[in-house]
FIROBA-368546 format. One line per 3 residues: for each residue x, y, z of N, C-alpha, C, O, CB. Coordinates in steps of 0.001 Angstrom, whole numbers, m for minus. Glycine has a CB too. Layout:
# FIROBA-368546
X,Y,Z,X,Y,Z,X,Y,Z,X,Y,Z,X,Y,Z  ...
//
This chain:
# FIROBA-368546
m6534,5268,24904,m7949,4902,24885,m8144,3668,24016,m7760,3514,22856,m8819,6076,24369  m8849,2771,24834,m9222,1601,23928,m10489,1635,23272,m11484,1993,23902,m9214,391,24639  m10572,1232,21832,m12081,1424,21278,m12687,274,21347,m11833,m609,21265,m12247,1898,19847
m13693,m139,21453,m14348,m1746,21567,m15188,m1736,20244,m15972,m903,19790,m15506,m2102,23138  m14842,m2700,19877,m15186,m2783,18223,m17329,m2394,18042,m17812,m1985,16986,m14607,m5069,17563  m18121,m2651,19239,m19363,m2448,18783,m19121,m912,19013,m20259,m452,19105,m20636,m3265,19540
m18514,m220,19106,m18290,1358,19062,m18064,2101,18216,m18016,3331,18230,m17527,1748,19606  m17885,1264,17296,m16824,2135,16043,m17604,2728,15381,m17500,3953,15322,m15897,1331,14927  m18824,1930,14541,m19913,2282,13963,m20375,3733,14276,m20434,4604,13408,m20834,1344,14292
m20743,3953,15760,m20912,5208,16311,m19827,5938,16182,m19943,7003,15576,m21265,5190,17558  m18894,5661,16562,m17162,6335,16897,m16736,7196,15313,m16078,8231,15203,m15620,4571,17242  m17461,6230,14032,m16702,6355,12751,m17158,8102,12282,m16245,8835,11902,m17295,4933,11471
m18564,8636,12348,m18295,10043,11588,m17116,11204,12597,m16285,11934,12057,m20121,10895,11394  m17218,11158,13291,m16379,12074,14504,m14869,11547,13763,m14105,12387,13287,m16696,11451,16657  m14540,10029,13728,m13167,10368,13213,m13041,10232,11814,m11928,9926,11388,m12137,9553,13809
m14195,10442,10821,m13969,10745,9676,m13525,12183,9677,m12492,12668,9214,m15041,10436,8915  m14791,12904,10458,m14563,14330,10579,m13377,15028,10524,m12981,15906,9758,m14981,14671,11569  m12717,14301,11787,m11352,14835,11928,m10095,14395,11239,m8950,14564,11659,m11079,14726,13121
m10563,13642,9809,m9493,13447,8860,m9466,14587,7923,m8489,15254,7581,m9636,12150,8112  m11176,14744,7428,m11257,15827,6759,m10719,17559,7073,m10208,18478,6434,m12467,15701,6630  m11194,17299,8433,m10858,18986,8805,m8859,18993,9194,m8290,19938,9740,m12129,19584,10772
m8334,18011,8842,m7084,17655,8874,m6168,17910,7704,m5026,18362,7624,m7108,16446,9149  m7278,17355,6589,m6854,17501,4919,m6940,19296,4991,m5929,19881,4602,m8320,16548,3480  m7733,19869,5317,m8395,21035,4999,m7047,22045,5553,m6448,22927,4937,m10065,21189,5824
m6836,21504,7023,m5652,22547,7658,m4352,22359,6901,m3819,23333,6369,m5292,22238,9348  m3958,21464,6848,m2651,21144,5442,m2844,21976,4352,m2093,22843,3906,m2689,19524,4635  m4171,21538,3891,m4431,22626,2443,m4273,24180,2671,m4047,25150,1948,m6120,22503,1834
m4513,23949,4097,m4591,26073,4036,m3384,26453,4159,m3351,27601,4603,m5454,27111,5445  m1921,25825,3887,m780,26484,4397,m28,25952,3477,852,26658,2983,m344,26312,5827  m225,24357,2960,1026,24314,1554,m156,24334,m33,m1195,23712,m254,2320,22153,1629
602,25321,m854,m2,25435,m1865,m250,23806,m2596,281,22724,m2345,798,26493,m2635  m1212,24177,m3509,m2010,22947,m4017,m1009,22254,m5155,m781,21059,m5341,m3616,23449,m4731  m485,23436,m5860,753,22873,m6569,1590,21964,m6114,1761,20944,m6782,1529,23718,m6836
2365,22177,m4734,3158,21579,m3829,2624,20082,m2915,3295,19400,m2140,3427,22753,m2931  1139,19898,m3358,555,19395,m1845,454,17921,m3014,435,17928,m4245,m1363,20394,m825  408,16855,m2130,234,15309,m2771,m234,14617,m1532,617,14219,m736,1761,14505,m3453
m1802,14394,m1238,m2325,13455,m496,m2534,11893,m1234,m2985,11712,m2365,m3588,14080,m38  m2178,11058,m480,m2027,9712,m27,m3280,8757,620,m3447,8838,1837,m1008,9852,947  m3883,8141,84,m5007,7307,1509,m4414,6081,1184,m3958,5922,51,m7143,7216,1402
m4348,5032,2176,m3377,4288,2778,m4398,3208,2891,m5132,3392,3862,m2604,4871,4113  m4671,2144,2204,m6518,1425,2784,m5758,m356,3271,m6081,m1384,2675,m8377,1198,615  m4802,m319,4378,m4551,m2071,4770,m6099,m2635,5074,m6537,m3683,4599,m3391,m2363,6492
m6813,m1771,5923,m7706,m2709,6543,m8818,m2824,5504,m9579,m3781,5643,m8223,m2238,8003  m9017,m2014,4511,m10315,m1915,3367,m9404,m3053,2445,m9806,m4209,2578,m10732,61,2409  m8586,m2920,1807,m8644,m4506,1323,m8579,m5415,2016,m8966,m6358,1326,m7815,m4921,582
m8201,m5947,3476,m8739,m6836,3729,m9850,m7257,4228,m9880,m8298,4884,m8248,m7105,4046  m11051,m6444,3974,m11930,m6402,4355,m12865,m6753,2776,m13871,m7445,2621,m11962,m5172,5222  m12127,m6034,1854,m12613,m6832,354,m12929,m7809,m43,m13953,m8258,m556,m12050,m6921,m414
m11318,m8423,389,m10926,m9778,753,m11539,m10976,977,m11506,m12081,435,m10449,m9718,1596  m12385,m10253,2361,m12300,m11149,3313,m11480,m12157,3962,m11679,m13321,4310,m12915,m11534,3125  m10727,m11542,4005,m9377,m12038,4673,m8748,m11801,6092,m7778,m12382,6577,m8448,m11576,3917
m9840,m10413,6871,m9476,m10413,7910,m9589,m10754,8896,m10711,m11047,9307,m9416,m9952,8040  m8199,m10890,9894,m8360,m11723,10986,m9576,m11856,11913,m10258,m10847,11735,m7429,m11436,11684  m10122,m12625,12786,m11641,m12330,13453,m10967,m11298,14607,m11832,m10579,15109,m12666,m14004,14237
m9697,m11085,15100,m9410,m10304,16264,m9518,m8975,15782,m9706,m8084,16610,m8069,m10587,16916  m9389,m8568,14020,m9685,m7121,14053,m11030,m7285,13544,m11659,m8270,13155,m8701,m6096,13183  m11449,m5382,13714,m12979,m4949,13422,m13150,m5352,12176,m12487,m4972,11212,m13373,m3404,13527
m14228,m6292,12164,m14905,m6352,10630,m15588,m5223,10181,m15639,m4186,10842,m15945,m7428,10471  m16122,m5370,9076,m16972,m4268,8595,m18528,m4341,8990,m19412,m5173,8785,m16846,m4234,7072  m18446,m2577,9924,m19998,m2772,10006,m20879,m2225,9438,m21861,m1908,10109,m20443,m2622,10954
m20860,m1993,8364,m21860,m1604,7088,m22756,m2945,5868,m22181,m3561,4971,m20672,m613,6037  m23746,m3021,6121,m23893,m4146,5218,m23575,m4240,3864,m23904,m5336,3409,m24987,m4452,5220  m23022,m3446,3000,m22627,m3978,1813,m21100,m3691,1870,m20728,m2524,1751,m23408,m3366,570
m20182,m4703,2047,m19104,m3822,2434,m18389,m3341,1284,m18215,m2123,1249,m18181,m4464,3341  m18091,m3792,663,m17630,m3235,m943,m18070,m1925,m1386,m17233,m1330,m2065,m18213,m4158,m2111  m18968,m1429,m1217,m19794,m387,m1580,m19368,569,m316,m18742,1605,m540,m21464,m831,m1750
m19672,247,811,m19006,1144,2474,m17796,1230,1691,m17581,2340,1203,m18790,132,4441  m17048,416,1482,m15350,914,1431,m15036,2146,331,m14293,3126,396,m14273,m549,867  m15897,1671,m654,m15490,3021,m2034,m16524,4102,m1784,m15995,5160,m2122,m15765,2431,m4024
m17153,4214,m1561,m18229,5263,m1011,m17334,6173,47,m17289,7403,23,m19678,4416,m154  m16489,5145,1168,m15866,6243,1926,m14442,6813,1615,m13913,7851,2015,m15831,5818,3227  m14073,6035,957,m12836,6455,m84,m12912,7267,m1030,m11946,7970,m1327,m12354,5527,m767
m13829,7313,m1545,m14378,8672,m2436,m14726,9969,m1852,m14678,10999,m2524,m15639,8376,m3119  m15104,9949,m521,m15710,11274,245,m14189,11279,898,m14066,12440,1291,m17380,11114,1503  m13340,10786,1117,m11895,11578,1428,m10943,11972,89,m10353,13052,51,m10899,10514,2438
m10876,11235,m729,m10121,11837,m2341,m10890,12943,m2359,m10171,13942,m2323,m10310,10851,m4003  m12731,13355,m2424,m12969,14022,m2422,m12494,15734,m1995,m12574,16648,m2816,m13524,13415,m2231  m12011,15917,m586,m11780,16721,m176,m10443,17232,m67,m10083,18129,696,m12300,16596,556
m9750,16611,m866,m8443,17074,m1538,m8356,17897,m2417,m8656,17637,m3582,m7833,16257,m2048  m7854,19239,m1954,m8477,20517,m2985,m8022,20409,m4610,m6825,20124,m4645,m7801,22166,m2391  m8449,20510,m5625,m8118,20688,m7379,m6434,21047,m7040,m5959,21385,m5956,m9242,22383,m8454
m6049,20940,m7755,m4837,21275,m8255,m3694,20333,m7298,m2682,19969,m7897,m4680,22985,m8168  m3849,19922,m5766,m3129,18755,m5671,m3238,17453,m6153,m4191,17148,m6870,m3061,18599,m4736  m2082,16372,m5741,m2041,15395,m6358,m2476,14468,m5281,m1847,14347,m4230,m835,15209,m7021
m4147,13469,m5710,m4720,12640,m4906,m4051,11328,m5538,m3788,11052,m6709,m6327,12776,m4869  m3884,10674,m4439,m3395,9284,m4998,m3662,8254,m3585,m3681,8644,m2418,m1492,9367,m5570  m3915,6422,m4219,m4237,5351,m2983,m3629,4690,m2878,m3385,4265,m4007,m5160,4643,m2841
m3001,4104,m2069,m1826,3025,m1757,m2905,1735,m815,m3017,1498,387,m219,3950,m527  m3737,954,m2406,m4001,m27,m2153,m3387,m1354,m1313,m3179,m2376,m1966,m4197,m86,m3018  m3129,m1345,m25,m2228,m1711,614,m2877,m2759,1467,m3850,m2483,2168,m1574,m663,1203
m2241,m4211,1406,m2373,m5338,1824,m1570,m5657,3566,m1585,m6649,4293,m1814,m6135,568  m924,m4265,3711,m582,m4539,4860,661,m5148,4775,856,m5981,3890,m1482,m5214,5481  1669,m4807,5692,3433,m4569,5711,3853,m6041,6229,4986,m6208,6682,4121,m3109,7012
3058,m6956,6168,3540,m8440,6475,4660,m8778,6917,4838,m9180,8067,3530,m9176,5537  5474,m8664,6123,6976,m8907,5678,7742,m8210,6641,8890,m8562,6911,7371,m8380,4185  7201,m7275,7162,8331,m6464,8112,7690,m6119,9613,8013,m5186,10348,8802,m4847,7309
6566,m7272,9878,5976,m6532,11128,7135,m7323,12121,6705,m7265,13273,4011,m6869,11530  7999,m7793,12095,8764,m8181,13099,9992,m7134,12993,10955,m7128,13760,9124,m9732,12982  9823,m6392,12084,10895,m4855,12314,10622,m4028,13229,11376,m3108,13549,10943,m3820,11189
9244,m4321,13878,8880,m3319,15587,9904,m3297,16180,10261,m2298,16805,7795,m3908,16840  10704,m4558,16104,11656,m4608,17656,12664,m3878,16890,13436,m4396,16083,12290,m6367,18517  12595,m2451,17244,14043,m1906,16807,14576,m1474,18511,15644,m863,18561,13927,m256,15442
14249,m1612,19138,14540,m936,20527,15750,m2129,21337,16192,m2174,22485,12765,m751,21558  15938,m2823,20352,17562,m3701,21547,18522,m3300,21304,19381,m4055,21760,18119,m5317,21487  19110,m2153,20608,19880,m1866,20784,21305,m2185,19827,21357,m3379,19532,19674,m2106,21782
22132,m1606,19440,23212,m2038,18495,24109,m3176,18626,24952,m3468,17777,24000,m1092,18378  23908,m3811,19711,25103,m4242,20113,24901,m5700,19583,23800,m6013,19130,25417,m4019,21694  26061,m6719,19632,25676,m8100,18433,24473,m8539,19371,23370,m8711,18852,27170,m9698,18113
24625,m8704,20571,23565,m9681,21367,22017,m8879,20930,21017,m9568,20727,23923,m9683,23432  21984,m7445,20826,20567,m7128,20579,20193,m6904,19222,18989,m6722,19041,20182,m6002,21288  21060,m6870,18065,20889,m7126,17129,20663,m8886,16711,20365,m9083,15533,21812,m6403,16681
20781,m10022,17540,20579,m10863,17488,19466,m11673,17907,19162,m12783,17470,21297,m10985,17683  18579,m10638,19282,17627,m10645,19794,16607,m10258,18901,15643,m10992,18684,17751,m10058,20787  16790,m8872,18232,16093,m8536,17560,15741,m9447,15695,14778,m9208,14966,16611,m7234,17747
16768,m10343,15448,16495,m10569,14210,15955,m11714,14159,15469,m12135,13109,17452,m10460,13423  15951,m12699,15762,15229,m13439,16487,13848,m13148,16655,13035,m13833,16034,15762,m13503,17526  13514,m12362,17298,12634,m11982,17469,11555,m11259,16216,10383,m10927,16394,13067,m11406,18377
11977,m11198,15542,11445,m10354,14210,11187,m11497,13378,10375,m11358,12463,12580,m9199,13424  11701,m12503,13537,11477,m13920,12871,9961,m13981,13500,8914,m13458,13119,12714,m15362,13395  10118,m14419,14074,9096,m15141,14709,7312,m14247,14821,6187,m14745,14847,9858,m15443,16291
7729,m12925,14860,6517,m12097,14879,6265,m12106,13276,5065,m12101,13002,6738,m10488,15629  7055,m12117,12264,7190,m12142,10940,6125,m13434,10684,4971,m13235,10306,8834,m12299,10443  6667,m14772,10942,5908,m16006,10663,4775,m15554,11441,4198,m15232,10402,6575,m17479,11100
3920,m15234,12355,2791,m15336,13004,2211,m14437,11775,1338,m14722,10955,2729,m14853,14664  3028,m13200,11931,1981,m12172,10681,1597,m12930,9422,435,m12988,9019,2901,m10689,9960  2845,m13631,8693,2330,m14090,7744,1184,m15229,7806,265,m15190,6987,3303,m14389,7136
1272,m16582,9114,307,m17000,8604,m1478,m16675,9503,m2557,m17235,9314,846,m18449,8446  m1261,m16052,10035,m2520,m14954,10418,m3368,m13975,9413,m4548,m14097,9086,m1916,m13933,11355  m2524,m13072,9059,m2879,m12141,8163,m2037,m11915,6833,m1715,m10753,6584,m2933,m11020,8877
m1698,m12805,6059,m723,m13187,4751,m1938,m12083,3944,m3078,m11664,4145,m534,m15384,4087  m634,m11939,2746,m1272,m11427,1677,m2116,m11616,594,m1504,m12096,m359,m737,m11157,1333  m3222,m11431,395,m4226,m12177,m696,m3290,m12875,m1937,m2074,m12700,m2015,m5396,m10902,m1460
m3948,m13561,m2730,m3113,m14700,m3115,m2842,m14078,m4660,m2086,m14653,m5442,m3951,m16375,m2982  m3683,m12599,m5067,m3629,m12703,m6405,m4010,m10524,m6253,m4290,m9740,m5347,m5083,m14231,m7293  m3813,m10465,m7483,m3797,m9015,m7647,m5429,m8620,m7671,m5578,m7399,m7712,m2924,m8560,m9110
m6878,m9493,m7654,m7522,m9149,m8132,m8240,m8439,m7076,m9180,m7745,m7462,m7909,m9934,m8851  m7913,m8478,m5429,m8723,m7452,m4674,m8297,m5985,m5087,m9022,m5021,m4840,m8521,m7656,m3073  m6736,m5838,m5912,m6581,m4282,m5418,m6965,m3834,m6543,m7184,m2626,m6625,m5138,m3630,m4916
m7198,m4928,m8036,m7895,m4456,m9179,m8855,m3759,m8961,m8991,m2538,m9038,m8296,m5294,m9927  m10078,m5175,m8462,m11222,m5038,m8658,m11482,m3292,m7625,m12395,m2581,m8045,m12013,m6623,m8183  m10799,m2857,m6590,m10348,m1369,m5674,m10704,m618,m6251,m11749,25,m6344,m8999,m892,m5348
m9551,m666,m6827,m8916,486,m8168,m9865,437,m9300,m9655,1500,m9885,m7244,7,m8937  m10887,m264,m10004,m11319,223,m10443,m12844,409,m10399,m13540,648,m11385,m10800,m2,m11103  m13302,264,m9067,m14126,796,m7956,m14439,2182,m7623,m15511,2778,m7521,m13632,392,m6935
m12950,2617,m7447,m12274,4073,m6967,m12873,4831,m7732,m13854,5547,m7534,m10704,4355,m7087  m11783,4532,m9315,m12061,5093,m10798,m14075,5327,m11472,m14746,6140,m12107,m11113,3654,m11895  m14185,4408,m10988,m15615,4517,m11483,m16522,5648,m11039,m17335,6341,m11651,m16291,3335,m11120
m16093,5608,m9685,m17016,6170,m8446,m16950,7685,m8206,m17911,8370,m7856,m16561,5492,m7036  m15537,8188,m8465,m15256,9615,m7683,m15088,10191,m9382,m14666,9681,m10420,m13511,9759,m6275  m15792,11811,m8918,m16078,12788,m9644,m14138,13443,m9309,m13789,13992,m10355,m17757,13753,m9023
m13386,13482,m8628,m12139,14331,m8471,m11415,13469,m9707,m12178,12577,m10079,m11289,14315,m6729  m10259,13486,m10385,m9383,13076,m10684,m8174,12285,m9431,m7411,12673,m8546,m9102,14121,m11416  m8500,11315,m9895,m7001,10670,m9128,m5590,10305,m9888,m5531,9804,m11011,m7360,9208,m8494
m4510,10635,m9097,m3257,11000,m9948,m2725,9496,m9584,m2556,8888,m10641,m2165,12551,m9416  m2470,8855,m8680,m1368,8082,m8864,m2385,6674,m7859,m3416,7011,m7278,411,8940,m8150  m2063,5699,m7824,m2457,4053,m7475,m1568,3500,m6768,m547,3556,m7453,m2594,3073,m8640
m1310,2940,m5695,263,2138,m5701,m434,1045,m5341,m1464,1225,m4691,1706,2602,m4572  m10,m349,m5694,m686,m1475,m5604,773,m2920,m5440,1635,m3401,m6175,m1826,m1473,m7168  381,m3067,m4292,1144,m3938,m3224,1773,m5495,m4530,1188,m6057,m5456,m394,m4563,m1539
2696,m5609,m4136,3051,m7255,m5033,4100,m8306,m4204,5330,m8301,m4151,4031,m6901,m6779  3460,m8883,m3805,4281,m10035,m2454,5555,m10342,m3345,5754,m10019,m4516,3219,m11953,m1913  6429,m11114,m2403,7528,m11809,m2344,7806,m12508,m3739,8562,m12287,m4685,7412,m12728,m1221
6579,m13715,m3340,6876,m14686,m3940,5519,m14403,m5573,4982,m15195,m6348,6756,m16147,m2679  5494,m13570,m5487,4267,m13058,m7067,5095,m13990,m8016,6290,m14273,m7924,4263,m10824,m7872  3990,m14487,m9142,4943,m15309,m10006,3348,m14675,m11264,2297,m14117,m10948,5425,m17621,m9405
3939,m15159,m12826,2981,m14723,m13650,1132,m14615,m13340,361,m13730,m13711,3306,m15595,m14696  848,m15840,m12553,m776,m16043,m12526,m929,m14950,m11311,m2118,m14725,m11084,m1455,m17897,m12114  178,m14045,m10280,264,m13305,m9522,m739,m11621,m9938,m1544,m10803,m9493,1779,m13373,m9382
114,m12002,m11122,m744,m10199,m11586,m1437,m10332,m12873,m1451,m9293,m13534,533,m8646,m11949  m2164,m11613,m13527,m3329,m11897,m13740,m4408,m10391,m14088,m4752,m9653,m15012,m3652,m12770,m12473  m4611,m10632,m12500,m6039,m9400,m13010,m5335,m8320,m13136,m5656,m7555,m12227,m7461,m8970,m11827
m4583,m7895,m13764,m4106,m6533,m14206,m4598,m6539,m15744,m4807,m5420,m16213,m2347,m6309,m14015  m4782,m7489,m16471,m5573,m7200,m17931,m6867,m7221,m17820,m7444,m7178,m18906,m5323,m8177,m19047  m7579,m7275,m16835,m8605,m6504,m16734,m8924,m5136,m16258,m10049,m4641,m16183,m9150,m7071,m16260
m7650,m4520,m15908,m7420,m2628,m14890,m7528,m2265,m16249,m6821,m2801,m17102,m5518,m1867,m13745  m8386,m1368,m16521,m8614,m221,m17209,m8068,1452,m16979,m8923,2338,m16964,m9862,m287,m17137  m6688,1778,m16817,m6110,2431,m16428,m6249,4118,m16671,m5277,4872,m16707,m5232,1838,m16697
m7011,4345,m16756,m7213,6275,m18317,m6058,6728,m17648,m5784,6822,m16452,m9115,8099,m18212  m5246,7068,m19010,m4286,7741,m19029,m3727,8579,m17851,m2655,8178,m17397,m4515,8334,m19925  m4142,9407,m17423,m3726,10539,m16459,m3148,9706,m15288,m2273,10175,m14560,m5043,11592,m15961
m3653,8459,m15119,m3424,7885,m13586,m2227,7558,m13699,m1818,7322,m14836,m4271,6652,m13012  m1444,7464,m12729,5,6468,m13004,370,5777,m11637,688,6247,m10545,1535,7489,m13527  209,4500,m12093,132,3416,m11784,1636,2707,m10960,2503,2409,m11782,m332,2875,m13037
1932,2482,m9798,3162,2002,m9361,2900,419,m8575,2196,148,m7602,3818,3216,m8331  3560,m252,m9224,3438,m1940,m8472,4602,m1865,m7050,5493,m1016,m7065,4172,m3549,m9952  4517,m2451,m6342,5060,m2519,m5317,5886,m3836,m4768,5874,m4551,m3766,4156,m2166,m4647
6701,m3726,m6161,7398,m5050,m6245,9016,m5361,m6044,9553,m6443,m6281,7091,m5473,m7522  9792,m3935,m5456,10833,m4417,m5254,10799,m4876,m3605,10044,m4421,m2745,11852,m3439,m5743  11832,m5899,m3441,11878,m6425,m2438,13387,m6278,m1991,14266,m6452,m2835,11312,m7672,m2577
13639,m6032,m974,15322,m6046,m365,15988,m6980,m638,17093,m7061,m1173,15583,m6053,1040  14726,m8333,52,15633,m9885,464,15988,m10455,m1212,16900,m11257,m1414,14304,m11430,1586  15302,m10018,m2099,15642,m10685,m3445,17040,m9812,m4211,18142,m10172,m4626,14095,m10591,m4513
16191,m8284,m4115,17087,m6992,m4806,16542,m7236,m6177,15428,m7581,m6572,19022,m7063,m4740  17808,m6915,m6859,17520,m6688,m8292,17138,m7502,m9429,16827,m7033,m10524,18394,m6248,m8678  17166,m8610,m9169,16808,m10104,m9896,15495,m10338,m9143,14617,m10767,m9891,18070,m11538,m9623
15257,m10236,m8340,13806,m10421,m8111,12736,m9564,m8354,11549,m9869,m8470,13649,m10642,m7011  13213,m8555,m8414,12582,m7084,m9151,12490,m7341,m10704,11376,m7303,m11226,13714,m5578,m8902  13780,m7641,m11585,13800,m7880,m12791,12549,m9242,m13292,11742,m9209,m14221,15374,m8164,m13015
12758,m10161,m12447,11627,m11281,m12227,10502,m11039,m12328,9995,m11604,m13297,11558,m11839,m11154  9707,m10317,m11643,8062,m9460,m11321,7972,m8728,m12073,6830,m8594,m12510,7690,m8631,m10075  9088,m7812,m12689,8898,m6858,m14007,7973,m7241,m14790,6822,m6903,m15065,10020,m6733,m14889
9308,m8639,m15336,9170,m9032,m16331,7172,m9916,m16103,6300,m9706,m16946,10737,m9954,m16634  7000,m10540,m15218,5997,m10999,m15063,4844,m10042,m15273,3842,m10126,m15983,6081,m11551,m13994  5202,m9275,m14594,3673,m7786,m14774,3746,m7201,m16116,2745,m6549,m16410,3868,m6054,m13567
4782,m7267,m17123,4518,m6726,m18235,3712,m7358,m19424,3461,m7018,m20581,5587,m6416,m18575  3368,m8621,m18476,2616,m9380,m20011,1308,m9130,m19641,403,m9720,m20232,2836,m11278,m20395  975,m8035,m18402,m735,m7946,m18456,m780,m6441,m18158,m1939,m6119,m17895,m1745,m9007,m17152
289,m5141,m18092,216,m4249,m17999,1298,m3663,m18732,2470,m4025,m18631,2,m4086,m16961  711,m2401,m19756,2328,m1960,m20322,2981,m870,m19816,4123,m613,m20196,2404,m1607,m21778  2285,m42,m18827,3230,949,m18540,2836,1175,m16739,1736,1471,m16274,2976,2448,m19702
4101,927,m16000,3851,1466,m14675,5508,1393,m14024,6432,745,m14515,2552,437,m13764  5548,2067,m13057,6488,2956,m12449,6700,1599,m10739,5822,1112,m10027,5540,5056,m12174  7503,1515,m10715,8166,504,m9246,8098,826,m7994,8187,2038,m7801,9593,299,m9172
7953,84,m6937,8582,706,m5528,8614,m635,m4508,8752,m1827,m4781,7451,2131,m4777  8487,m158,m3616,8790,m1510,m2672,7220,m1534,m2239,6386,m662,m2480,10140,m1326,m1128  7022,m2844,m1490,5716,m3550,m1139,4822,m2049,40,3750,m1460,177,6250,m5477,m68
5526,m2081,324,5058,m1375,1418,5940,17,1569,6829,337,779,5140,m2330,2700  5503,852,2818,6431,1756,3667,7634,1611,4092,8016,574,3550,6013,1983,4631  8405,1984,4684,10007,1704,4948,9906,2240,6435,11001,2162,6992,11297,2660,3810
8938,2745,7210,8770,2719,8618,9340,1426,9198,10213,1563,10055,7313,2878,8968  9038,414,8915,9044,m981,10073,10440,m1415,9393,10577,m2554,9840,7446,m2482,9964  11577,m1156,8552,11835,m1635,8296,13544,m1312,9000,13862,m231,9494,11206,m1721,7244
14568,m2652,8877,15440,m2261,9704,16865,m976,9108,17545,m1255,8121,15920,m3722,10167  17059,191,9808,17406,1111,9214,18851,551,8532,19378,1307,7717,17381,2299,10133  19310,m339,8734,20546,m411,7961,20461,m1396,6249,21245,m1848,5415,21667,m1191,9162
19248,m1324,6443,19061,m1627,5033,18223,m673,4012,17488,m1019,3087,18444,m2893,5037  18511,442,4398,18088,1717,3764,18503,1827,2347,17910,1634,1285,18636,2884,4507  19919,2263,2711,21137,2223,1899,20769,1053,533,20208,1371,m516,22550,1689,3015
21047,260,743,20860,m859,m146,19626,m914,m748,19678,m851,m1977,21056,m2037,474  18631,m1005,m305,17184,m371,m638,17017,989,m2470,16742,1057,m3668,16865,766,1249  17472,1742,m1208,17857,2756,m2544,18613,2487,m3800,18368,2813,m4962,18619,3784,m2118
19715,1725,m3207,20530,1043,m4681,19913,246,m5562,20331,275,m6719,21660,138,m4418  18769,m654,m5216,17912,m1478,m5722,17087,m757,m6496,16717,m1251,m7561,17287,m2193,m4836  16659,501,m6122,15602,1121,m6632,16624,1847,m7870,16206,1823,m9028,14681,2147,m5436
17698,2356,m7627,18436,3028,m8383,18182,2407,m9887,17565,2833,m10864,19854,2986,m7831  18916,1240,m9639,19359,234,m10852,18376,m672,m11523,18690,m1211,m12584,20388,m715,m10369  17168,m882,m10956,16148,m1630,m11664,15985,0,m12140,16586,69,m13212,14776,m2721,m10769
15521,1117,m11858,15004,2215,m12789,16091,2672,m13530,15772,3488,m14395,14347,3405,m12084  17674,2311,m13439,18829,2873,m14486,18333,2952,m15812,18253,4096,m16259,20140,1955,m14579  17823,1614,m16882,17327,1736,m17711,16075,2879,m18869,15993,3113,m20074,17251,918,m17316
15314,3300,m17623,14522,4429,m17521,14964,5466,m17904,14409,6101,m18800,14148,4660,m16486  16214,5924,m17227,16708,6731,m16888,17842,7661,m18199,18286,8796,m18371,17175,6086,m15720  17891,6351,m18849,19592,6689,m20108,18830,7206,m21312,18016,6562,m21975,20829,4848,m20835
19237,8546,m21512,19289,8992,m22641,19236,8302,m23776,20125,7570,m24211,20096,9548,m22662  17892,8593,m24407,17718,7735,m26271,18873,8525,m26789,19167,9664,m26426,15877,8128,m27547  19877,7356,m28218,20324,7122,m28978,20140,7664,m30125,20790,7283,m31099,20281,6316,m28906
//
């Protein structure tokens, strides 16, 4: 079914509905101890932004800033007490939308098709829908979120491009963090690894002192034989973390 964007407006409580009564059936079968919901917002920051493309739905609420945390609050909302609510302020998987083409197959010619081809859908994504230029849409989000909702929220994950350099994460000395939240930047990258991770660390620590790593995005789009390596990256930038005080 195709939706036509003057529809949505109408279309939107019916599929709010059925996110909520979605949260609700999950909740009735894994205990709350066990349970950790996620909201996922690509198209609400770029809609913060204003950054999004004219081919997707803009926002049809007139204040949109206010539509976006207003409806982000009535879904954290309905995440029962005792699980763990958390938002993956998310700028959208840029970097890997040319990882769709996983379907050619192993062989050198379709692994060659495909890394061809993944080029090229890669450059359109980036300069179509690139990533905002600075940390301050998923700040100014996050502490939108925080202000707004009566639940406790447990965890943040907040996107950090490629090429982030110090003036990159900037508005992070203005995030007002209360304690309980914990905070993850989304700054390791494959194509760099561990020096480019060590790089952004070091950059995000002169405007934030305590937060936890991961990669930019999801690992859906991404090509499965760089899994492996992935994990090793994550291993060894957190080794330090990890070693027993002296």
């Amino acid at each position: 079914m195709v939706l036509a964007k003057e529809n949505v407006a109408e279309i939107e409580p019916a599929y709010e509905r059925a996110l909520l009564e979605e949260v609700d059936r999950i909740a009735s079968v894994v205990p709350a101890e066990d349970l950790a919901v996620q909201w996922d917002t690509p198209w609400e920051v770029r809609a913060w932004d204003g950054s999004l493309p004219r081919f997707l739905v803009q926002p049809w609420f007139a204040d949109a800033k206010k539509g976006i945390i207003d409806r982000l609050v009535r879904l954290g909302s309905r995440v029962p007490t005792g699980a763990q609510l958390g938002y993956d302020l998310c700028h959208g998987d840029y970097e890997h939308t040319g990882n769709l083409i996983l379907g050619l197959g192993g062989t050198t010619r379709g692994r060659f098709l495909r890394k061809a081809g993944a080029g090229v859908l890669r450059e359109f994504s980036v300069r179509v829908a690139g990533p905002p230029k600075d940390m301050r849409t998923t700040v100014d989000m996050a502490t939108g979120l925080l202000a707004e909702t009566s639940r406790p929220i447990d965890f943040m994950h907040l996107p950090v491009r490629r090429a982030a350099a110090e003036d990159y994460f900037r508005p992070l000395a203005d995030f007002q963090a209360p304690v309980r939240l914990d905070v993850y930047l989304g700054l390791i990258h494959y194509s760099d690894g561990v020096q480019g991770a060590h790089r952004r660390i070091a950059a995000a620590e002169r405007f934030i002192e305590e937060f936890g790593v991961s990669t930019e995005c999801g690992w859906g789009r991404r090509d499965p034989t760089t899994i492996d390596g992935l994990i090793d990256i994550h291993r060894e930038v957190s080794e330090p973390l990890r070693r027993p005080a002296r």
